[in-house]
The first five atom37 places (N, CA, C, CB, O) and aatype in JSON, in Angstrom:
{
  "aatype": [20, 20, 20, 20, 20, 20, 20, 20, 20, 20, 20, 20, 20, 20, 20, 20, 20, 20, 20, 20, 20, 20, 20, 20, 20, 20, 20, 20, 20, 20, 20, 20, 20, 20, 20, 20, 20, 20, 20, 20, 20, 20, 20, 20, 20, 20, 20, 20, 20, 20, 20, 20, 20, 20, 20, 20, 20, 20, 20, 20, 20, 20, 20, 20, 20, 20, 20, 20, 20, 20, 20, 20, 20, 20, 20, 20, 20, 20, 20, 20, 20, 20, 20, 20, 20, 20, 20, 20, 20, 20, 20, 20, 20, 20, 20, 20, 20, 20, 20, 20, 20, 20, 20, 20, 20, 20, 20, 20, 20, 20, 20, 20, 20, 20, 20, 20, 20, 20, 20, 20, 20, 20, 20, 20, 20, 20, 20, 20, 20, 20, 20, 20],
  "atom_mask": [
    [1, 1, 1, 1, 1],
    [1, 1, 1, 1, 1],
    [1, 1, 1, 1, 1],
    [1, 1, 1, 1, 1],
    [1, 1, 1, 1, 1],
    [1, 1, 1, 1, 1],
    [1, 1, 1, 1, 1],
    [1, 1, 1, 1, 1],
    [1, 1, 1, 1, 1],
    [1, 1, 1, 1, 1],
    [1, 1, 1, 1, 1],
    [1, 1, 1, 1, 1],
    [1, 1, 1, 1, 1],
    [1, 1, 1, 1, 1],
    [1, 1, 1, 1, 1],
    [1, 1, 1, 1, 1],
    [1, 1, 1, 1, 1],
    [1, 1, 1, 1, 1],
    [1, 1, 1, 1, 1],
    [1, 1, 1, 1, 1],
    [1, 1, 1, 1, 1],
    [1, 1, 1, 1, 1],
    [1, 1, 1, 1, 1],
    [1, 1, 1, 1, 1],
    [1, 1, 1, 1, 1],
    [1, 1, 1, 1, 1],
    [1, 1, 1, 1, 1],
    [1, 1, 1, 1, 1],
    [1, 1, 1, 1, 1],
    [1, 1, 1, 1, 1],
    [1, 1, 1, 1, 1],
    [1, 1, 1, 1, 1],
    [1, 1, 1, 1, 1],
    [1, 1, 1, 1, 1],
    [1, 1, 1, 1, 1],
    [1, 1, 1, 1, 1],
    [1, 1, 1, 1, 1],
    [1, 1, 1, 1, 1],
    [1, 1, 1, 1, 1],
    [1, 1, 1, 1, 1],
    [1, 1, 1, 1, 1],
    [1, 1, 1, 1, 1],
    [1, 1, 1, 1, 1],
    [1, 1, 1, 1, 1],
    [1, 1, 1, 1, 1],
    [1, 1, 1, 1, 1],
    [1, 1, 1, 1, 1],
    [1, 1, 1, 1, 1],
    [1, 1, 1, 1, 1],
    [1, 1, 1, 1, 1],
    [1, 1, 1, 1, 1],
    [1, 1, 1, 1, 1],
    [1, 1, 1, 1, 1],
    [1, 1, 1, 1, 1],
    [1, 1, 1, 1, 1],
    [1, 1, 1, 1, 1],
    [1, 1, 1, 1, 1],
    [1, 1, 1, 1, 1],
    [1, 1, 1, 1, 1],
    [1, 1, 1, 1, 1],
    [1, 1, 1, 1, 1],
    [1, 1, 1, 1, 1],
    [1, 1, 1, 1, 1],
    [1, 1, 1, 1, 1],
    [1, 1, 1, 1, 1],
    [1, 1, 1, 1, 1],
    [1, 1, 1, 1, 1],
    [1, 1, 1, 1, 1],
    [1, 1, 1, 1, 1],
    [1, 1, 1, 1, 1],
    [1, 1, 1, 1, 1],
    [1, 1, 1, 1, 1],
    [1, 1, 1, 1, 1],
    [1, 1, 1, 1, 1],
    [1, 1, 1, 1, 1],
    [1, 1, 1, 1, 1],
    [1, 1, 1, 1, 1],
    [1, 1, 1, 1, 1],
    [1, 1, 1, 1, 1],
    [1, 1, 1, 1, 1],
    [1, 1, 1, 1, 1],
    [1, 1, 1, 1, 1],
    [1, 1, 1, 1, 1],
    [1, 1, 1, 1, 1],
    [1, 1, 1, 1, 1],
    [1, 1, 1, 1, 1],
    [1, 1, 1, 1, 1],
    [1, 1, 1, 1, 1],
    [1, 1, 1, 1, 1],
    [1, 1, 1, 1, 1],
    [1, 1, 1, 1, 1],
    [1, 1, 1, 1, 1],
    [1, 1, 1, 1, 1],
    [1, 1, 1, 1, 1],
    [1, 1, 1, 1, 1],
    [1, 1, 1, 1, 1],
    [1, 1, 1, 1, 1],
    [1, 1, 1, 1, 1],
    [1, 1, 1, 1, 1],
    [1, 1, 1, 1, 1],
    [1, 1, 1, 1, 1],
    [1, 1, 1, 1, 1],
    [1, 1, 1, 1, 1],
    [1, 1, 1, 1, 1],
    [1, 1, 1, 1, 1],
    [1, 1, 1, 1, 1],
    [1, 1, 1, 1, 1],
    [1, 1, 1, 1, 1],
    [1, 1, 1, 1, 1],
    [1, 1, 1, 1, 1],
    [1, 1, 1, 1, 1],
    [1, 1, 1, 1, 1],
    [1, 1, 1, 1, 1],
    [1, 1, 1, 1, 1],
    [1, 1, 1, 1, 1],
    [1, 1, 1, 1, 1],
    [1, 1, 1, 1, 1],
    [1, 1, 1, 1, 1],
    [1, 1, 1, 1, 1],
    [1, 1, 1, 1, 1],
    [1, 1, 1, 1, 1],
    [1, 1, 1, 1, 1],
    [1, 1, 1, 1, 1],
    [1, 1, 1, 1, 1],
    [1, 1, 1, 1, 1],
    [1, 1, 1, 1, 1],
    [1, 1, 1, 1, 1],
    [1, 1, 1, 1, 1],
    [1, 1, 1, 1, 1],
    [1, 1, 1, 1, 1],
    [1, 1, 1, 1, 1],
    [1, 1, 1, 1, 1]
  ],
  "atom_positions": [
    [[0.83, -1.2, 0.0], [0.0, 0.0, 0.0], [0.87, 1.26, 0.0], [-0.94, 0.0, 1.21], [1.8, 1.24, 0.8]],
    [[0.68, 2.55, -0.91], [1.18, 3.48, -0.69], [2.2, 3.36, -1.5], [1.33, 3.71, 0.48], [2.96, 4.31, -1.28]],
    [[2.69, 2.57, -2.45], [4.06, 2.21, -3.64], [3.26, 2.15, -4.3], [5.16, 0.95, -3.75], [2.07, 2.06, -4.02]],
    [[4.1, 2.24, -6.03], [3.25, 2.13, -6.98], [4.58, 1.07, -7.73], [2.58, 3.74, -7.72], [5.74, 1.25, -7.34]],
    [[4.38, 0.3, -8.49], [4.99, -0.83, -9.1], [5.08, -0.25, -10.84], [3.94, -2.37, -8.76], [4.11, -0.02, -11.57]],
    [[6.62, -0.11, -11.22], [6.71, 0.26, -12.53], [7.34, 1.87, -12.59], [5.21, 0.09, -13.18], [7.5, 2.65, -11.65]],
    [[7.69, 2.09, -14.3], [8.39, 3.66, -14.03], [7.56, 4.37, -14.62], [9.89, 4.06, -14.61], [7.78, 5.58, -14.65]],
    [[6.47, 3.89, -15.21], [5.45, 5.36, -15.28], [3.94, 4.79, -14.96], [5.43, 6.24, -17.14], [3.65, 3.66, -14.57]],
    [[3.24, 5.68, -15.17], [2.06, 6.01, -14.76], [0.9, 7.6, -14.83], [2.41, 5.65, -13.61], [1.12, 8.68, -14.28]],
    [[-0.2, 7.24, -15.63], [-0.91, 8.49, -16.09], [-0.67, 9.04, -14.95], [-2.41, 8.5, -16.56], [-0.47, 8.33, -13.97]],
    [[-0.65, 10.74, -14.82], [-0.73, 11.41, -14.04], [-2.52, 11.94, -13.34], [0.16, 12.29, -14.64], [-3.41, 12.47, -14.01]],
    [[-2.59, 11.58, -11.87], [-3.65, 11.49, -11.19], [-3.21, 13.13, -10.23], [-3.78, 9.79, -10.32], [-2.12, 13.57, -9.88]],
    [[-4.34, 13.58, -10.1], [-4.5, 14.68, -9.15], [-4.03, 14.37, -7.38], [-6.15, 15.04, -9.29], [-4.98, 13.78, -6.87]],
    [[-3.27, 14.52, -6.68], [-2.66, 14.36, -5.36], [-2.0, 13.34, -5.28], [-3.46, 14.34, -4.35], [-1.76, 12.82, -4.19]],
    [[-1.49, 12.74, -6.63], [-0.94, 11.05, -6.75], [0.56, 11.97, -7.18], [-1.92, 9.57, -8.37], [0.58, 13.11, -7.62]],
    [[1.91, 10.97, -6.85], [3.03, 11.43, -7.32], [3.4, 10.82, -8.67], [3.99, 11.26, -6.36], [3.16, 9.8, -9.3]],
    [[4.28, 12.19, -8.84], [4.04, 11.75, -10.31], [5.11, 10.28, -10.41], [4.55, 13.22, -11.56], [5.7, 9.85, -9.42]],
    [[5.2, 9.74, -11.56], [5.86, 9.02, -12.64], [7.69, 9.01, -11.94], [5.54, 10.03, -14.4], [7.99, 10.11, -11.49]],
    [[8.48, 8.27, -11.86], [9.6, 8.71, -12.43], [9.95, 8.75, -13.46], [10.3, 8.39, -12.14], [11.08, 9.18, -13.64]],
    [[9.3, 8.4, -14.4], [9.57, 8.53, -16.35], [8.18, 9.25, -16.37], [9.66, 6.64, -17.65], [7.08, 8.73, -16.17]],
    [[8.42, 10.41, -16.63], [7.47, 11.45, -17.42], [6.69, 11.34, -18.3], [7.94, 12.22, -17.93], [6.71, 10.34, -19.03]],
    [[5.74, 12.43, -18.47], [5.06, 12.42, -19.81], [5.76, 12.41, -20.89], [4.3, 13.39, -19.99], [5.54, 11.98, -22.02]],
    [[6.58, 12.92, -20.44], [7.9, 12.97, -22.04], [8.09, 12.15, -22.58], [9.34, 13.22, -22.02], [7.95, 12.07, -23.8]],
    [[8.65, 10.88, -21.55], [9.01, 9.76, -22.24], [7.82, 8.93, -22.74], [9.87, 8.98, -21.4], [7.97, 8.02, -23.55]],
    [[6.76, 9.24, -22.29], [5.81, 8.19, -23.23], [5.56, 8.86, -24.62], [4.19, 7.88, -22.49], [5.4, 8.12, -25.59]],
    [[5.53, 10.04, -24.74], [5.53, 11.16, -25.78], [6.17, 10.78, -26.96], [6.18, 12.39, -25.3], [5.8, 10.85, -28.13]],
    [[7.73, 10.17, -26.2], [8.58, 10.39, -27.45], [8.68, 8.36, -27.48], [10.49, 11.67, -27.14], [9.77, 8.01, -27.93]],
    [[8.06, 7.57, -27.23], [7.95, 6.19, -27.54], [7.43, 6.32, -29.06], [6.92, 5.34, -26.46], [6.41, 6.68, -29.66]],
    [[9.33, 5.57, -29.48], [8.98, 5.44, -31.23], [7.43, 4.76, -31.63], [10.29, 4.23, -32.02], [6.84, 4.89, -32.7]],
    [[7.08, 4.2, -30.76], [5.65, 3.36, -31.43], [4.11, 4.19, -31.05], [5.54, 1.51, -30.58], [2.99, 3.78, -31.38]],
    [[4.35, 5.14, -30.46], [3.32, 5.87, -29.96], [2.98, 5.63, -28.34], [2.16, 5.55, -30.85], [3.67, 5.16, -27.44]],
    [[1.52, 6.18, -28.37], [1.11, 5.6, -26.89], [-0.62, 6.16, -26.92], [2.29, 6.45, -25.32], [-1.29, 6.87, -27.67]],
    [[-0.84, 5.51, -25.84], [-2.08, 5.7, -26.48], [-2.73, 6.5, -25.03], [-2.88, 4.08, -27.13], [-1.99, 6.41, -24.05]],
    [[-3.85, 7.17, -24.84], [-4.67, 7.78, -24.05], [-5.65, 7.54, -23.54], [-4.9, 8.46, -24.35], [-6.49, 8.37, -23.87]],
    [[-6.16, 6.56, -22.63], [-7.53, 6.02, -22.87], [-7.63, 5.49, -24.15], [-8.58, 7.0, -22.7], [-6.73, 4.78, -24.59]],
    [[-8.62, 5.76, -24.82], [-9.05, 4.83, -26.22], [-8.1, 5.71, -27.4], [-11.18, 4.89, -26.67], [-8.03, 5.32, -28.56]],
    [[-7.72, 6.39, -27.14], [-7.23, 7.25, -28.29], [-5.34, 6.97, -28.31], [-7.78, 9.16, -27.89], [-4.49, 7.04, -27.41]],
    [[-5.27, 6.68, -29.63], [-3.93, 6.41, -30.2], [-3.32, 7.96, -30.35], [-4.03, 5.5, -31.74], [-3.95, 8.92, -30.79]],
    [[-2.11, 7.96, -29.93], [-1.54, 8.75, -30.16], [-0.56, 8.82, -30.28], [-1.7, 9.26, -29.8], [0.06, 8.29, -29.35]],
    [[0.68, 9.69, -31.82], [1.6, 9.88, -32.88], [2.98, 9.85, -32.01], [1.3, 11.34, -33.77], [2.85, 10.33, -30.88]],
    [[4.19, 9.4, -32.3], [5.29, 9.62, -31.46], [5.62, 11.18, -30.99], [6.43, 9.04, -32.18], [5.62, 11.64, -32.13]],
    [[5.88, 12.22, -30.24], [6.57, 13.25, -30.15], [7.93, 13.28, -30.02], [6.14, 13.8, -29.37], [8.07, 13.27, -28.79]],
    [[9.23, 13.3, -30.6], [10.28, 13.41, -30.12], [10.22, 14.21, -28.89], [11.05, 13.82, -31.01], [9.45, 15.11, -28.58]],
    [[11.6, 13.47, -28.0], [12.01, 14.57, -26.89], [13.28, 14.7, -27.06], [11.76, 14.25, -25.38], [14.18, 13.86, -26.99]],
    [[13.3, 15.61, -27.24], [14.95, 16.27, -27.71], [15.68, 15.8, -29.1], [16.16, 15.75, -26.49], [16.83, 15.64, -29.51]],
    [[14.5, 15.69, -29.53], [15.11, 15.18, -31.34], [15.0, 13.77, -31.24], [17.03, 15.58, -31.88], [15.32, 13.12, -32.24]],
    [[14.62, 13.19, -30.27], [14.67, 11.13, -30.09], [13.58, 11.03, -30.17], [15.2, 10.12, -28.63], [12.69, 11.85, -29.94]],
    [[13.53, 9.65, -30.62], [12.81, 8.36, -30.34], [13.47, 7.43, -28.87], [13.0, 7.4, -31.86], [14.5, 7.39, -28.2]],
    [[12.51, 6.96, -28.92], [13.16, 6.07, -27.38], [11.76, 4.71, -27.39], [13.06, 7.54, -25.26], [10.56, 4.66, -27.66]],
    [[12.73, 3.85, -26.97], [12.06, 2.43, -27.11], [12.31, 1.51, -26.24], [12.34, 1.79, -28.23], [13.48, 1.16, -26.42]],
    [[11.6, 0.67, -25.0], [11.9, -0.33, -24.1], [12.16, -1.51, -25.07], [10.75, -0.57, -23.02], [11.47, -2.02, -25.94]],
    [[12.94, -1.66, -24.77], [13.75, -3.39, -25.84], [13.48, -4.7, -24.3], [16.72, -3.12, -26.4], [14.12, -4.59, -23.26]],
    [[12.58, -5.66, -24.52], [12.06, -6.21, -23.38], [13.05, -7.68, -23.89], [10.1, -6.24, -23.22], [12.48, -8.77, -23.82]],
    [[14.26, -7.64, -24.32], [15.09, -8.74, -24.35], [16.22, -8.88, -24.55], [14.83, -9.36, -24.92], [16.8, -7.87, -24.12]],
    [[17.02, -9.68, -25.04], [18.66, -9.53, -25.44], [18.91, -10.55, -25.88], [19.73, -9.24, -24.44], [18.56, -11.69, -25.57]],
    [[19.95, -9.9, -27.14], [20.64, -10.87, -28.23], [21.92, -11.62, -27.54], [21.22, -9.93, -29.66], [22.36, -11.46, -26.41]],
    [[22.3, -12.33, -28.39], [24.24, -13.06, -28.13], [24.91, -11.91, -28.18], [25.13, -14.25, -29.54], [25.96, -12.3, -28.7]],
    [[25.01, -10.99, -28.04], [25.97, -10.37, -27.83], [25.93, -8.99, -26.88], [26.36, -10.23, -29.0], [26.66, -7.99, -26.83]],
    [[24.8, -9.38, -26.19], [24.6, -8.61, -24.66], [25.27, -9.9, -23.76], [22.56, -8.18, -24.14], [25.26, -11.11, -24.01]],
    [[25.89, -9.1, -22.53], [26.49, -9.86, -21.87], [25.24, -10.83, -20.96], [27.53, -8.97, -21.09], [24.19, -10.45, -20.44]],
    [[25.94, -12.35, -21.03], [24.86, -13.16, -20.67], [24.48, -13.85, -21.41], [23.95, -12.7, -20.32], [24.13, -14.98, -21.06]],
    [[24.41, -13.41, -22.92], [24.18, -14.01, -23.7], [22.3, -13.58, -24.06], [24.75, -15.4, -23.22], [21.71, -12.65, -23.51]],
    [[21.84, -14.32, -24.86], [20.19, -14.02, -25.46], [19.6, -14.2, -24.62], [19.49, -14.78, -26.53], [20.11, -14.92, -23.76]],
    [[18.19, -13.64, -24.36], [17.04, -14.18, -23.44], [15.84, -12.97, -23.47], [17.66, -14.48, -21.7], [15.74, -11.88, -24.03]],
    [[15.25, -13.54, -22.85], [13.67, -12.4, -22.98], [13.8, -11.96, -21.61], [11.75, -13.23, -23.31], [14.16, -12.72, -20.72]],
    [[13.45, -10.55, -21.42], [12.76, -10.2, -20.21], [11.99, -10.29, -19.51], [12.58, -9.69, -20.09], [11.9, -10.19, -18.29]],
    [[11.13, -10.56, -20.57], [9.39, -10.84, -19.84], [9.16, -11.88, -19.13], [8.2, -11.08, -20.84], [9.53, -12.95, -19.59]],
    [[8.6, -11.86, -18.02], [8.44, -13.16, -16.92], [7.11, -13.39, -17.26], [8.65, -12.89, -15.12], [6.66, -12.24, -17.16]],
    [[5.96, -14.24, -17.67], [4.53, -14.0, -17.11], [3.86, -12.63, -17.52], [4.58, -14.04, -15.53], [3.01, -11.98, -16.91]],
    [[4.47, -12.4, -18.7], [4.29, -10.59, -18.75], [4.64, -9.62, -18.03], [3.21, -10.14, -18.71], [4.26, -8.47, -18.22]],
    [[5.28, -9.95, -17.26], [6.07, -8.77, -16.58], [7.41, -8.61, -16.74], [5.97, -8.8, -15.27], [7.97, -9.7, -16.73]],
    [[8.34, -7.48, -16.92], [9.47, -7.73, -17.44], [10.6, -7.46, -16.31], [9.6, -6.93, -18.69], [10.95, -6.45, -15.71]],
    [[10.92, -8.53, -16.29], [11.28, -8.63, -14.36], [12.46, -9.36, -14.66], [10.02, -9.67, -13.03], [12.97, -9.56, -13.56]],
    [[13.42, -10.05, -15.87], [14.48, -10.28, -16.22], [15.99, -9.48, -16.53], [14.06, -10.72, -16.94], [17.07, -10.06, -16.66]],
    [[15.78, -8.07, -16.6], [16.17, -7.38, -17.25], [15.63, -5.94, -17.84], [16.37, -8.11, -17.85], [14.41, -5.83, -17.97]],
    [[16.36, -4.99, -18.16], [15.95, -4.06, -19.36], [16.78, -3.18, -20.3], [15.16, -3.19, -18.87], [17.98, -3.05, -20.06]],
    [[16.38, -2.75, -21.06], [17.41, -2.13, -21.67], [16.92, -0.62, -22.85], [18.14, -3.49, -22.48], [16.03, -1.15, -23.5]],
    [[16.97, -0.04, -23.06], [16.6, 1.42, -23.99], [17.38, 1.63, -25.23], [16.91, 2.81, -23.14], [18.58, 1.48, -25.46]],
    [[16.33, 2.05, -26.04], [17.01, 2.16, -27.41], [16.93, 3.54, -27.59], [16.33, 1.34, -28.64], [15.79, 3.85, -27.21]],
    [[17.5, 4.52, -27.94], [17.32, 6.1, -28.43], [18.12, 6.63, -29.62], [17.74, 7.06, -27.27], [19.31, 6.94, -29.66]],
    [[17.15, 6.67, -30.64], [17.5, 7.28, -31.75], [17.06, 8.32, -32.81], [17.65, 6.58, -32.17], [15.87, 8.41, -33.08]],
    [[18.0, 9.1, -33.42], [17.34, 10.46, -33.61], [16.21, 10.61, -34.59], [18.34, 11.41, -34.02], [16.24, 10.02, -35.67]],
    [[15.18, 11.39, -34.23], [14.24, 11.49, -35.19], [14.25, 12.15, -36.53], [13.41, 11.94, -34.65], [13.26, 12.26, -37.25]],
    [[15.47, 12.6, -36.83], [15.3, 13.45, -38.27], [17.16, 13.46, -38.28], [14.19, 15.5, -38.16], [17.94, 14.39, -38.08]],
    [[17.44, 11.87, -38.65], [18.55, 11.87, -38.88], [19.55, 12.91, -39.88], [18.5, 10.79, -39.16], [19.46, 13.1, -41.09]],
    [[20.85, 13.67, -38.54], [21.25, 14.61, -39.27], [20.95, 16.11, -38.88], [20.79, 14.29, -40.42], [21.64, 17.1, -39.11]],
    [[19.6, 16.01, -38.15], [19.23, 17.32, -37.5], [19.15, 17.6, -36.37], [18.31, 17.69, -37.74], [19.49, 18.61, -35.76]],
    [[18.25, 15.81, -35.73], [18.23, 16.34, -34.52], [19.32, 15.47, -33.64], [16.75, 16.34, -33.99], [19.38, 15.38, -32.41]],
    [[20.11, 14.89, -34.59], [21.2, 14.13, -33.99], [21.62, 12.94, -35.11], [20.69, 13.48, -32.48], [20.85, 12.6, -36.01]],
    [[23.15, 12.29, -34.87], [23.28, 11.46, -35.76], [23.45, 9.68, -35.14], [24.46, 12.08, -36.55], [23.3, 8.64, -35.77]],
    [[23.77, 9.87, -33.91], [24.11, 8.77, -33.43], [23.06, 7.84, -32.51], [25.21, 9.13, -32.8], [22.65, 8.47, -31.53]],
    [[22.71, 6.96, -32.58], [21.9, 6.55, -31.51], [22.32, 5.65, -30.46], [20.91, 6.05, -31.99], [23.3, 5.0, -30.82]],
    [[21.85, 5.33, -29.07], [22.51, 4.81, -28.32], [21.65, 3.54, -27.62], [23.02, 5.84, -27.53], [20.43, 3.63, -27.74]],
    [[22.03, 2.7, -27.1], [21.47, 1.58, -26.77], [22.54, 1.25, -25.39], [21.41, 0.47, -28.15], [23.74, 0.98, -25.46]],
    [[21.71, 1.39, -24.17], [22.27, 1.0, -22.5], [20.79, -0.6, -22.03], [21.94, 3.24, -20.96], [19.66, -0.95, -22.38]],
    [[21.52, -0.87, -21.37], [21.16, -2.24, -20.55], [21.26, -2.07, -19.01], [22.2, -3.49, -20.96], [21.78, -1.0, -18.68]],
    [[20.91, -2.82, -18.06], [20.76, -2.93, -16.84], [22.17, -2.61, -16.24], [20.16, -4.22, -16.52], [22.13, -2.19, -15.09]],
    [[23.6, -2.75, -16.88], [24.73, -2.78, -16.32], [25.23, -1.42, -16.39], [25.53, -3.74, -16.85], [26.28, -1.16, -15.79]],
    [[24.59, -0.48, -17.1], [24.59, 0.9, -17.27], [25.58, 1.06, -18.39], [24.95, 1.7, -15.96], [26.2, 2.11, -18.22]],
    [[25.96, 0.46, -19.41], [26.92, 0.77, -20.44], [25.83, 1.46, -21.57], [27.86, -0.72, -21.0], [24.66, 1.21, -21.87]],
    [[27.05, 2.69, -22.15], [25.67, 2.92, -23.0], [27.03, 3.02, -24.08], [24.24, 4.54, -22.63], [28.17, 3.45, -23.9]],
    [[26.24, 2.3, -25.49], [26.51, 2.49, -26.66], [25.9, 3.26, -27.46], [26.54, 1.64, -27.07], [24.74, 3.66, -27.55]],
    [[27.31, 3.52, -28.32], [26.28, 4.1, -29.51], [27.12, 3.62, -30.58], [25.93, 5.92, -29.61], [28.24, 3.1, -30.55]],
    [[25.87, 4.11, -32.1], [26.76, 3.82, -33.18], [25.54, 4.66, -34.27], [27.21, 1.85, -33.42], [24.35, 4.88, -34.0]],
    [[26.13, 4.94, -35.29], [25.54, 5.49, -36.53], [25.13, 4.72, -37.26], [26.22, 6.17, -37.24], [25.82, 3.87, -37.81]],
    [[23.86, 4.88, -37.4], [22.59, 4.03, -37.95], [22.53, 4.4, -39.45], [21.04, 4.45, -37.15], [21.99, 3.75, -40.34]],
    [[23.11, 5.44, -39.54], [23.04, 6.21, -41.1], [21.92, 6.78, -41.79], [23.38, 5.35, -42.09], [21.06, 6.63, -40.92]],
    [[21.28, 7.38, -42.84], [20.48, 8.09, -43.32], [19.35, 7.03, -42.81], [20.72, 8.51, -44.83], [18.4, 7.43, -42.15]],
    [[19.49, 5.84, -43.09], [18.22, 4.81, -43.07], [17.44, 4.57, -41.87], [18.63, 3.48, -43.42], [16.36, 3.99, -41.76]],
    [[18.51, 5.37, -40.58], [18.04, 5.53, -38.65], [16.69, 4.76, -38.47], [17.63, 7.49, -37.99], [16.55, 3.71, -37.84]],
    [[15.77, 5.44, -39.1], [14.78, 5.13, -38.44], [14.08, 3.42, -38.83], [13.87, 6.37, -38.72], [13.42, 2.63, -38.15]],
    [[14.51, 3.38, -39.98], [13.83, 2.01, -40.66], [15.38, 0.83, -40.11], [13.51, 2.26, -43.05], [15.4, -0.4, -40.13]],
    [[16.25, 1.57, -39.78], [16.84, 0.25, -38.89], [16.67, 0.13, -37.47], [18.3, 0.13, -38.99], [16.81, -0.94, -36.87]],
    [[16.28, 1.52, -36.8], [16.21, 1.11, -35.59], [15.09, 0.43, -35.0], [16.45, 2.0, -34.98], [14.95, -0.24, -33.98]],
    [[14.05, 0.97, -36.31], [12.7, 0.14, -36.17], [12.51, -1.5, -35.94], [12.01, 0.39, -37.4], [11.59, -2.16, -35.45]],
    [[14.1, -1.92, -36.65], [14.26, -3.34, -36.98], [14.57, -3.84, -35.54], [15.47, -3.69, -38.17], [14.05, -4.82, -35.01]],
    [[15.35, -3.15, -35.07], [15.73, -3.7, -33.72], [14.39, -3.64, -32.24], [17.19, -2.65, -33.33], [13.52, -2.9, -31.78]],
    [[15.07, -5.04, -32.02], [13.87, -5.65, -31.18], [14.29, -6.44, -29.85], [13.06, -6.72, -32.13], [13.63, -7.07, -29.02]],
    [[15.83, -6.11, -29.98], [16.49, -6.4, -28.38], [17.99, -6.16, -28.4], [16.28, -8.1, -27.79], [18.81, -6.36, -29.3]],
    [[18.17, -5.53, -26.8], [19.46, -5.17, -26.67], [20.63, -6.11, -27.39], [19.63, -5.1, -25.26], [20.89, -7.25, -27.02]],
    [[21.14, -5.59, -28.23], [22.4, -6.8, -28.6], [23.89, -5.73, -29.32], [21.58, -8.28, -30.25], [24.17, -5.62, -30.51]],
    [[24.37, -5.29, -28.5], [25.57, -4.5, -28.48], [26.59, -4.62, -29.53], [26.19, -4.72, -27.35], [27.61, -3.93, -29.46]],
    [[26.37, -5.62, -30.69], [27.42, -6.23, -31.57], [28.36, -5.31, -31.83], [26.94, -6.74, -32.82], [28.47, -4.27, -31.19]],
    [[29.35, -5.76, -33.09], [30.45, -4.72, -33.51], [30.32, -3.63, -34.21], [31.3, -5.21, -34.14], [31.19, -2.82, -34.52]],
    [[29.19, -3.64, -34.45], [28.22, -1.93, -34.91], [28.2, -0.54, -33.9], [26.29, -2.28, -34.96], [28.16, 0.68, -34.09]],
    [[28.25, -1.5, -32.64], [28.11, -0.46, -31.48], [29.54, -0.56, -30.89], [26.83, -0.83, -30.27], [30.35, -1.48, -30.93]],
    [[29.6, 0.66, -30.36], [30.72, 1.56, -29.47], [30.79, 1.95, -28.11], [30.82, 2.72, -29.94], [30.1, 2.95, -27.88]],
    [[31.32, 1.54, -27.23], [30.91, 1.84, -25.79], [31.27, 3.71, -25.93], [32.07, 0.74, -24.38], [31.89, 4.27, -26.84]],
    [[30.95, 4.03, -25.31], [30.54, 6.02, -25.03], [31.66, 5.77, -23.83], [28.27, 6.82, -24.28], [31.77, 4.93, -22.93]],
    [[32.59, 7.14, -24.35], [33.55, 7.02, -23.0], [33.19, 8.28, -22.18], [35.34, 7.02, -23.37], [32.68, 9.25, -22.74]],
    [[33.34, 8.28, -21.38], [32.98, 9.4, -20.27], [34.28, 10.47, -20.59], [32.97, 8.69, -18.4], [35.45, 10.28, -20.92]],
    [[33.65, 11.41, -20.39], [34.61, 12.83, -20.91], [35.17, 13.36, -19.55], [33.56, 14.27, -21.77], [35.9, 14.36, -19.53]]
  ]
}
């Protein structure tokens, strides 16, 4: 009683908010929806952003699904890539539960490859991000 289970949640009047914002459902490459009403991706900050609920051979550990029973209680991992490749960014990045975040250049085609991707898998495409 008094917890709420998960990182977001519609915003309720005297309820706290979300730790993942309206933003981030906003800018979910696949949309989100409102009650009955579908609604269009918004970038946030020039991204797309996507929960990847699994992992390939070449996330550490090796392949597997997240999802337990429908709940994704194995793991997680985020995909973020730019929405108007070239403008509002060129690189996109992909982090997992161990906090490494990659990136790598998806190229003019960004969006129709990142669309393709459907679980964390770090291969030799991606680049670990070094801290400055």
């Amino acid at each position: 009683p008094g917890t709420r289970d998960g990182l977001y949640w519609p915003p309720e009047p005297g309820a706290p908010e979300s730790p993942v914002g309206d933003f981030m459902a906003r800018a979910s490459a696949d949309g989100y929806s409102v009650g009955e009403e579908d609604v269009e991706a918004d970038p946030y900050l020039g991204y797309y952003y996507r929960v990847l609920t699994r992992q390939g051979p070449d996330a550490p550990g090796g392949a597997f699904d997240y999802m337990v029973d429908g709940h994704m209680l194995a793991g997680h991992a985020l995909l973020a890539y730019p929405a108007a490749y070239g403008e509002t960014g060129v690189m996109s990045f992909m982090v997992g539960e161990n906090g490494v975040i990659y990136e790598a250049d998806l190229g003019e085609e960004t969006l129709e490859v990142a669309g393709a991707i459907e679980s964390y898998d770090p291969g030799e495409a991606w680049a670990v991000v070094e801290a400055e």
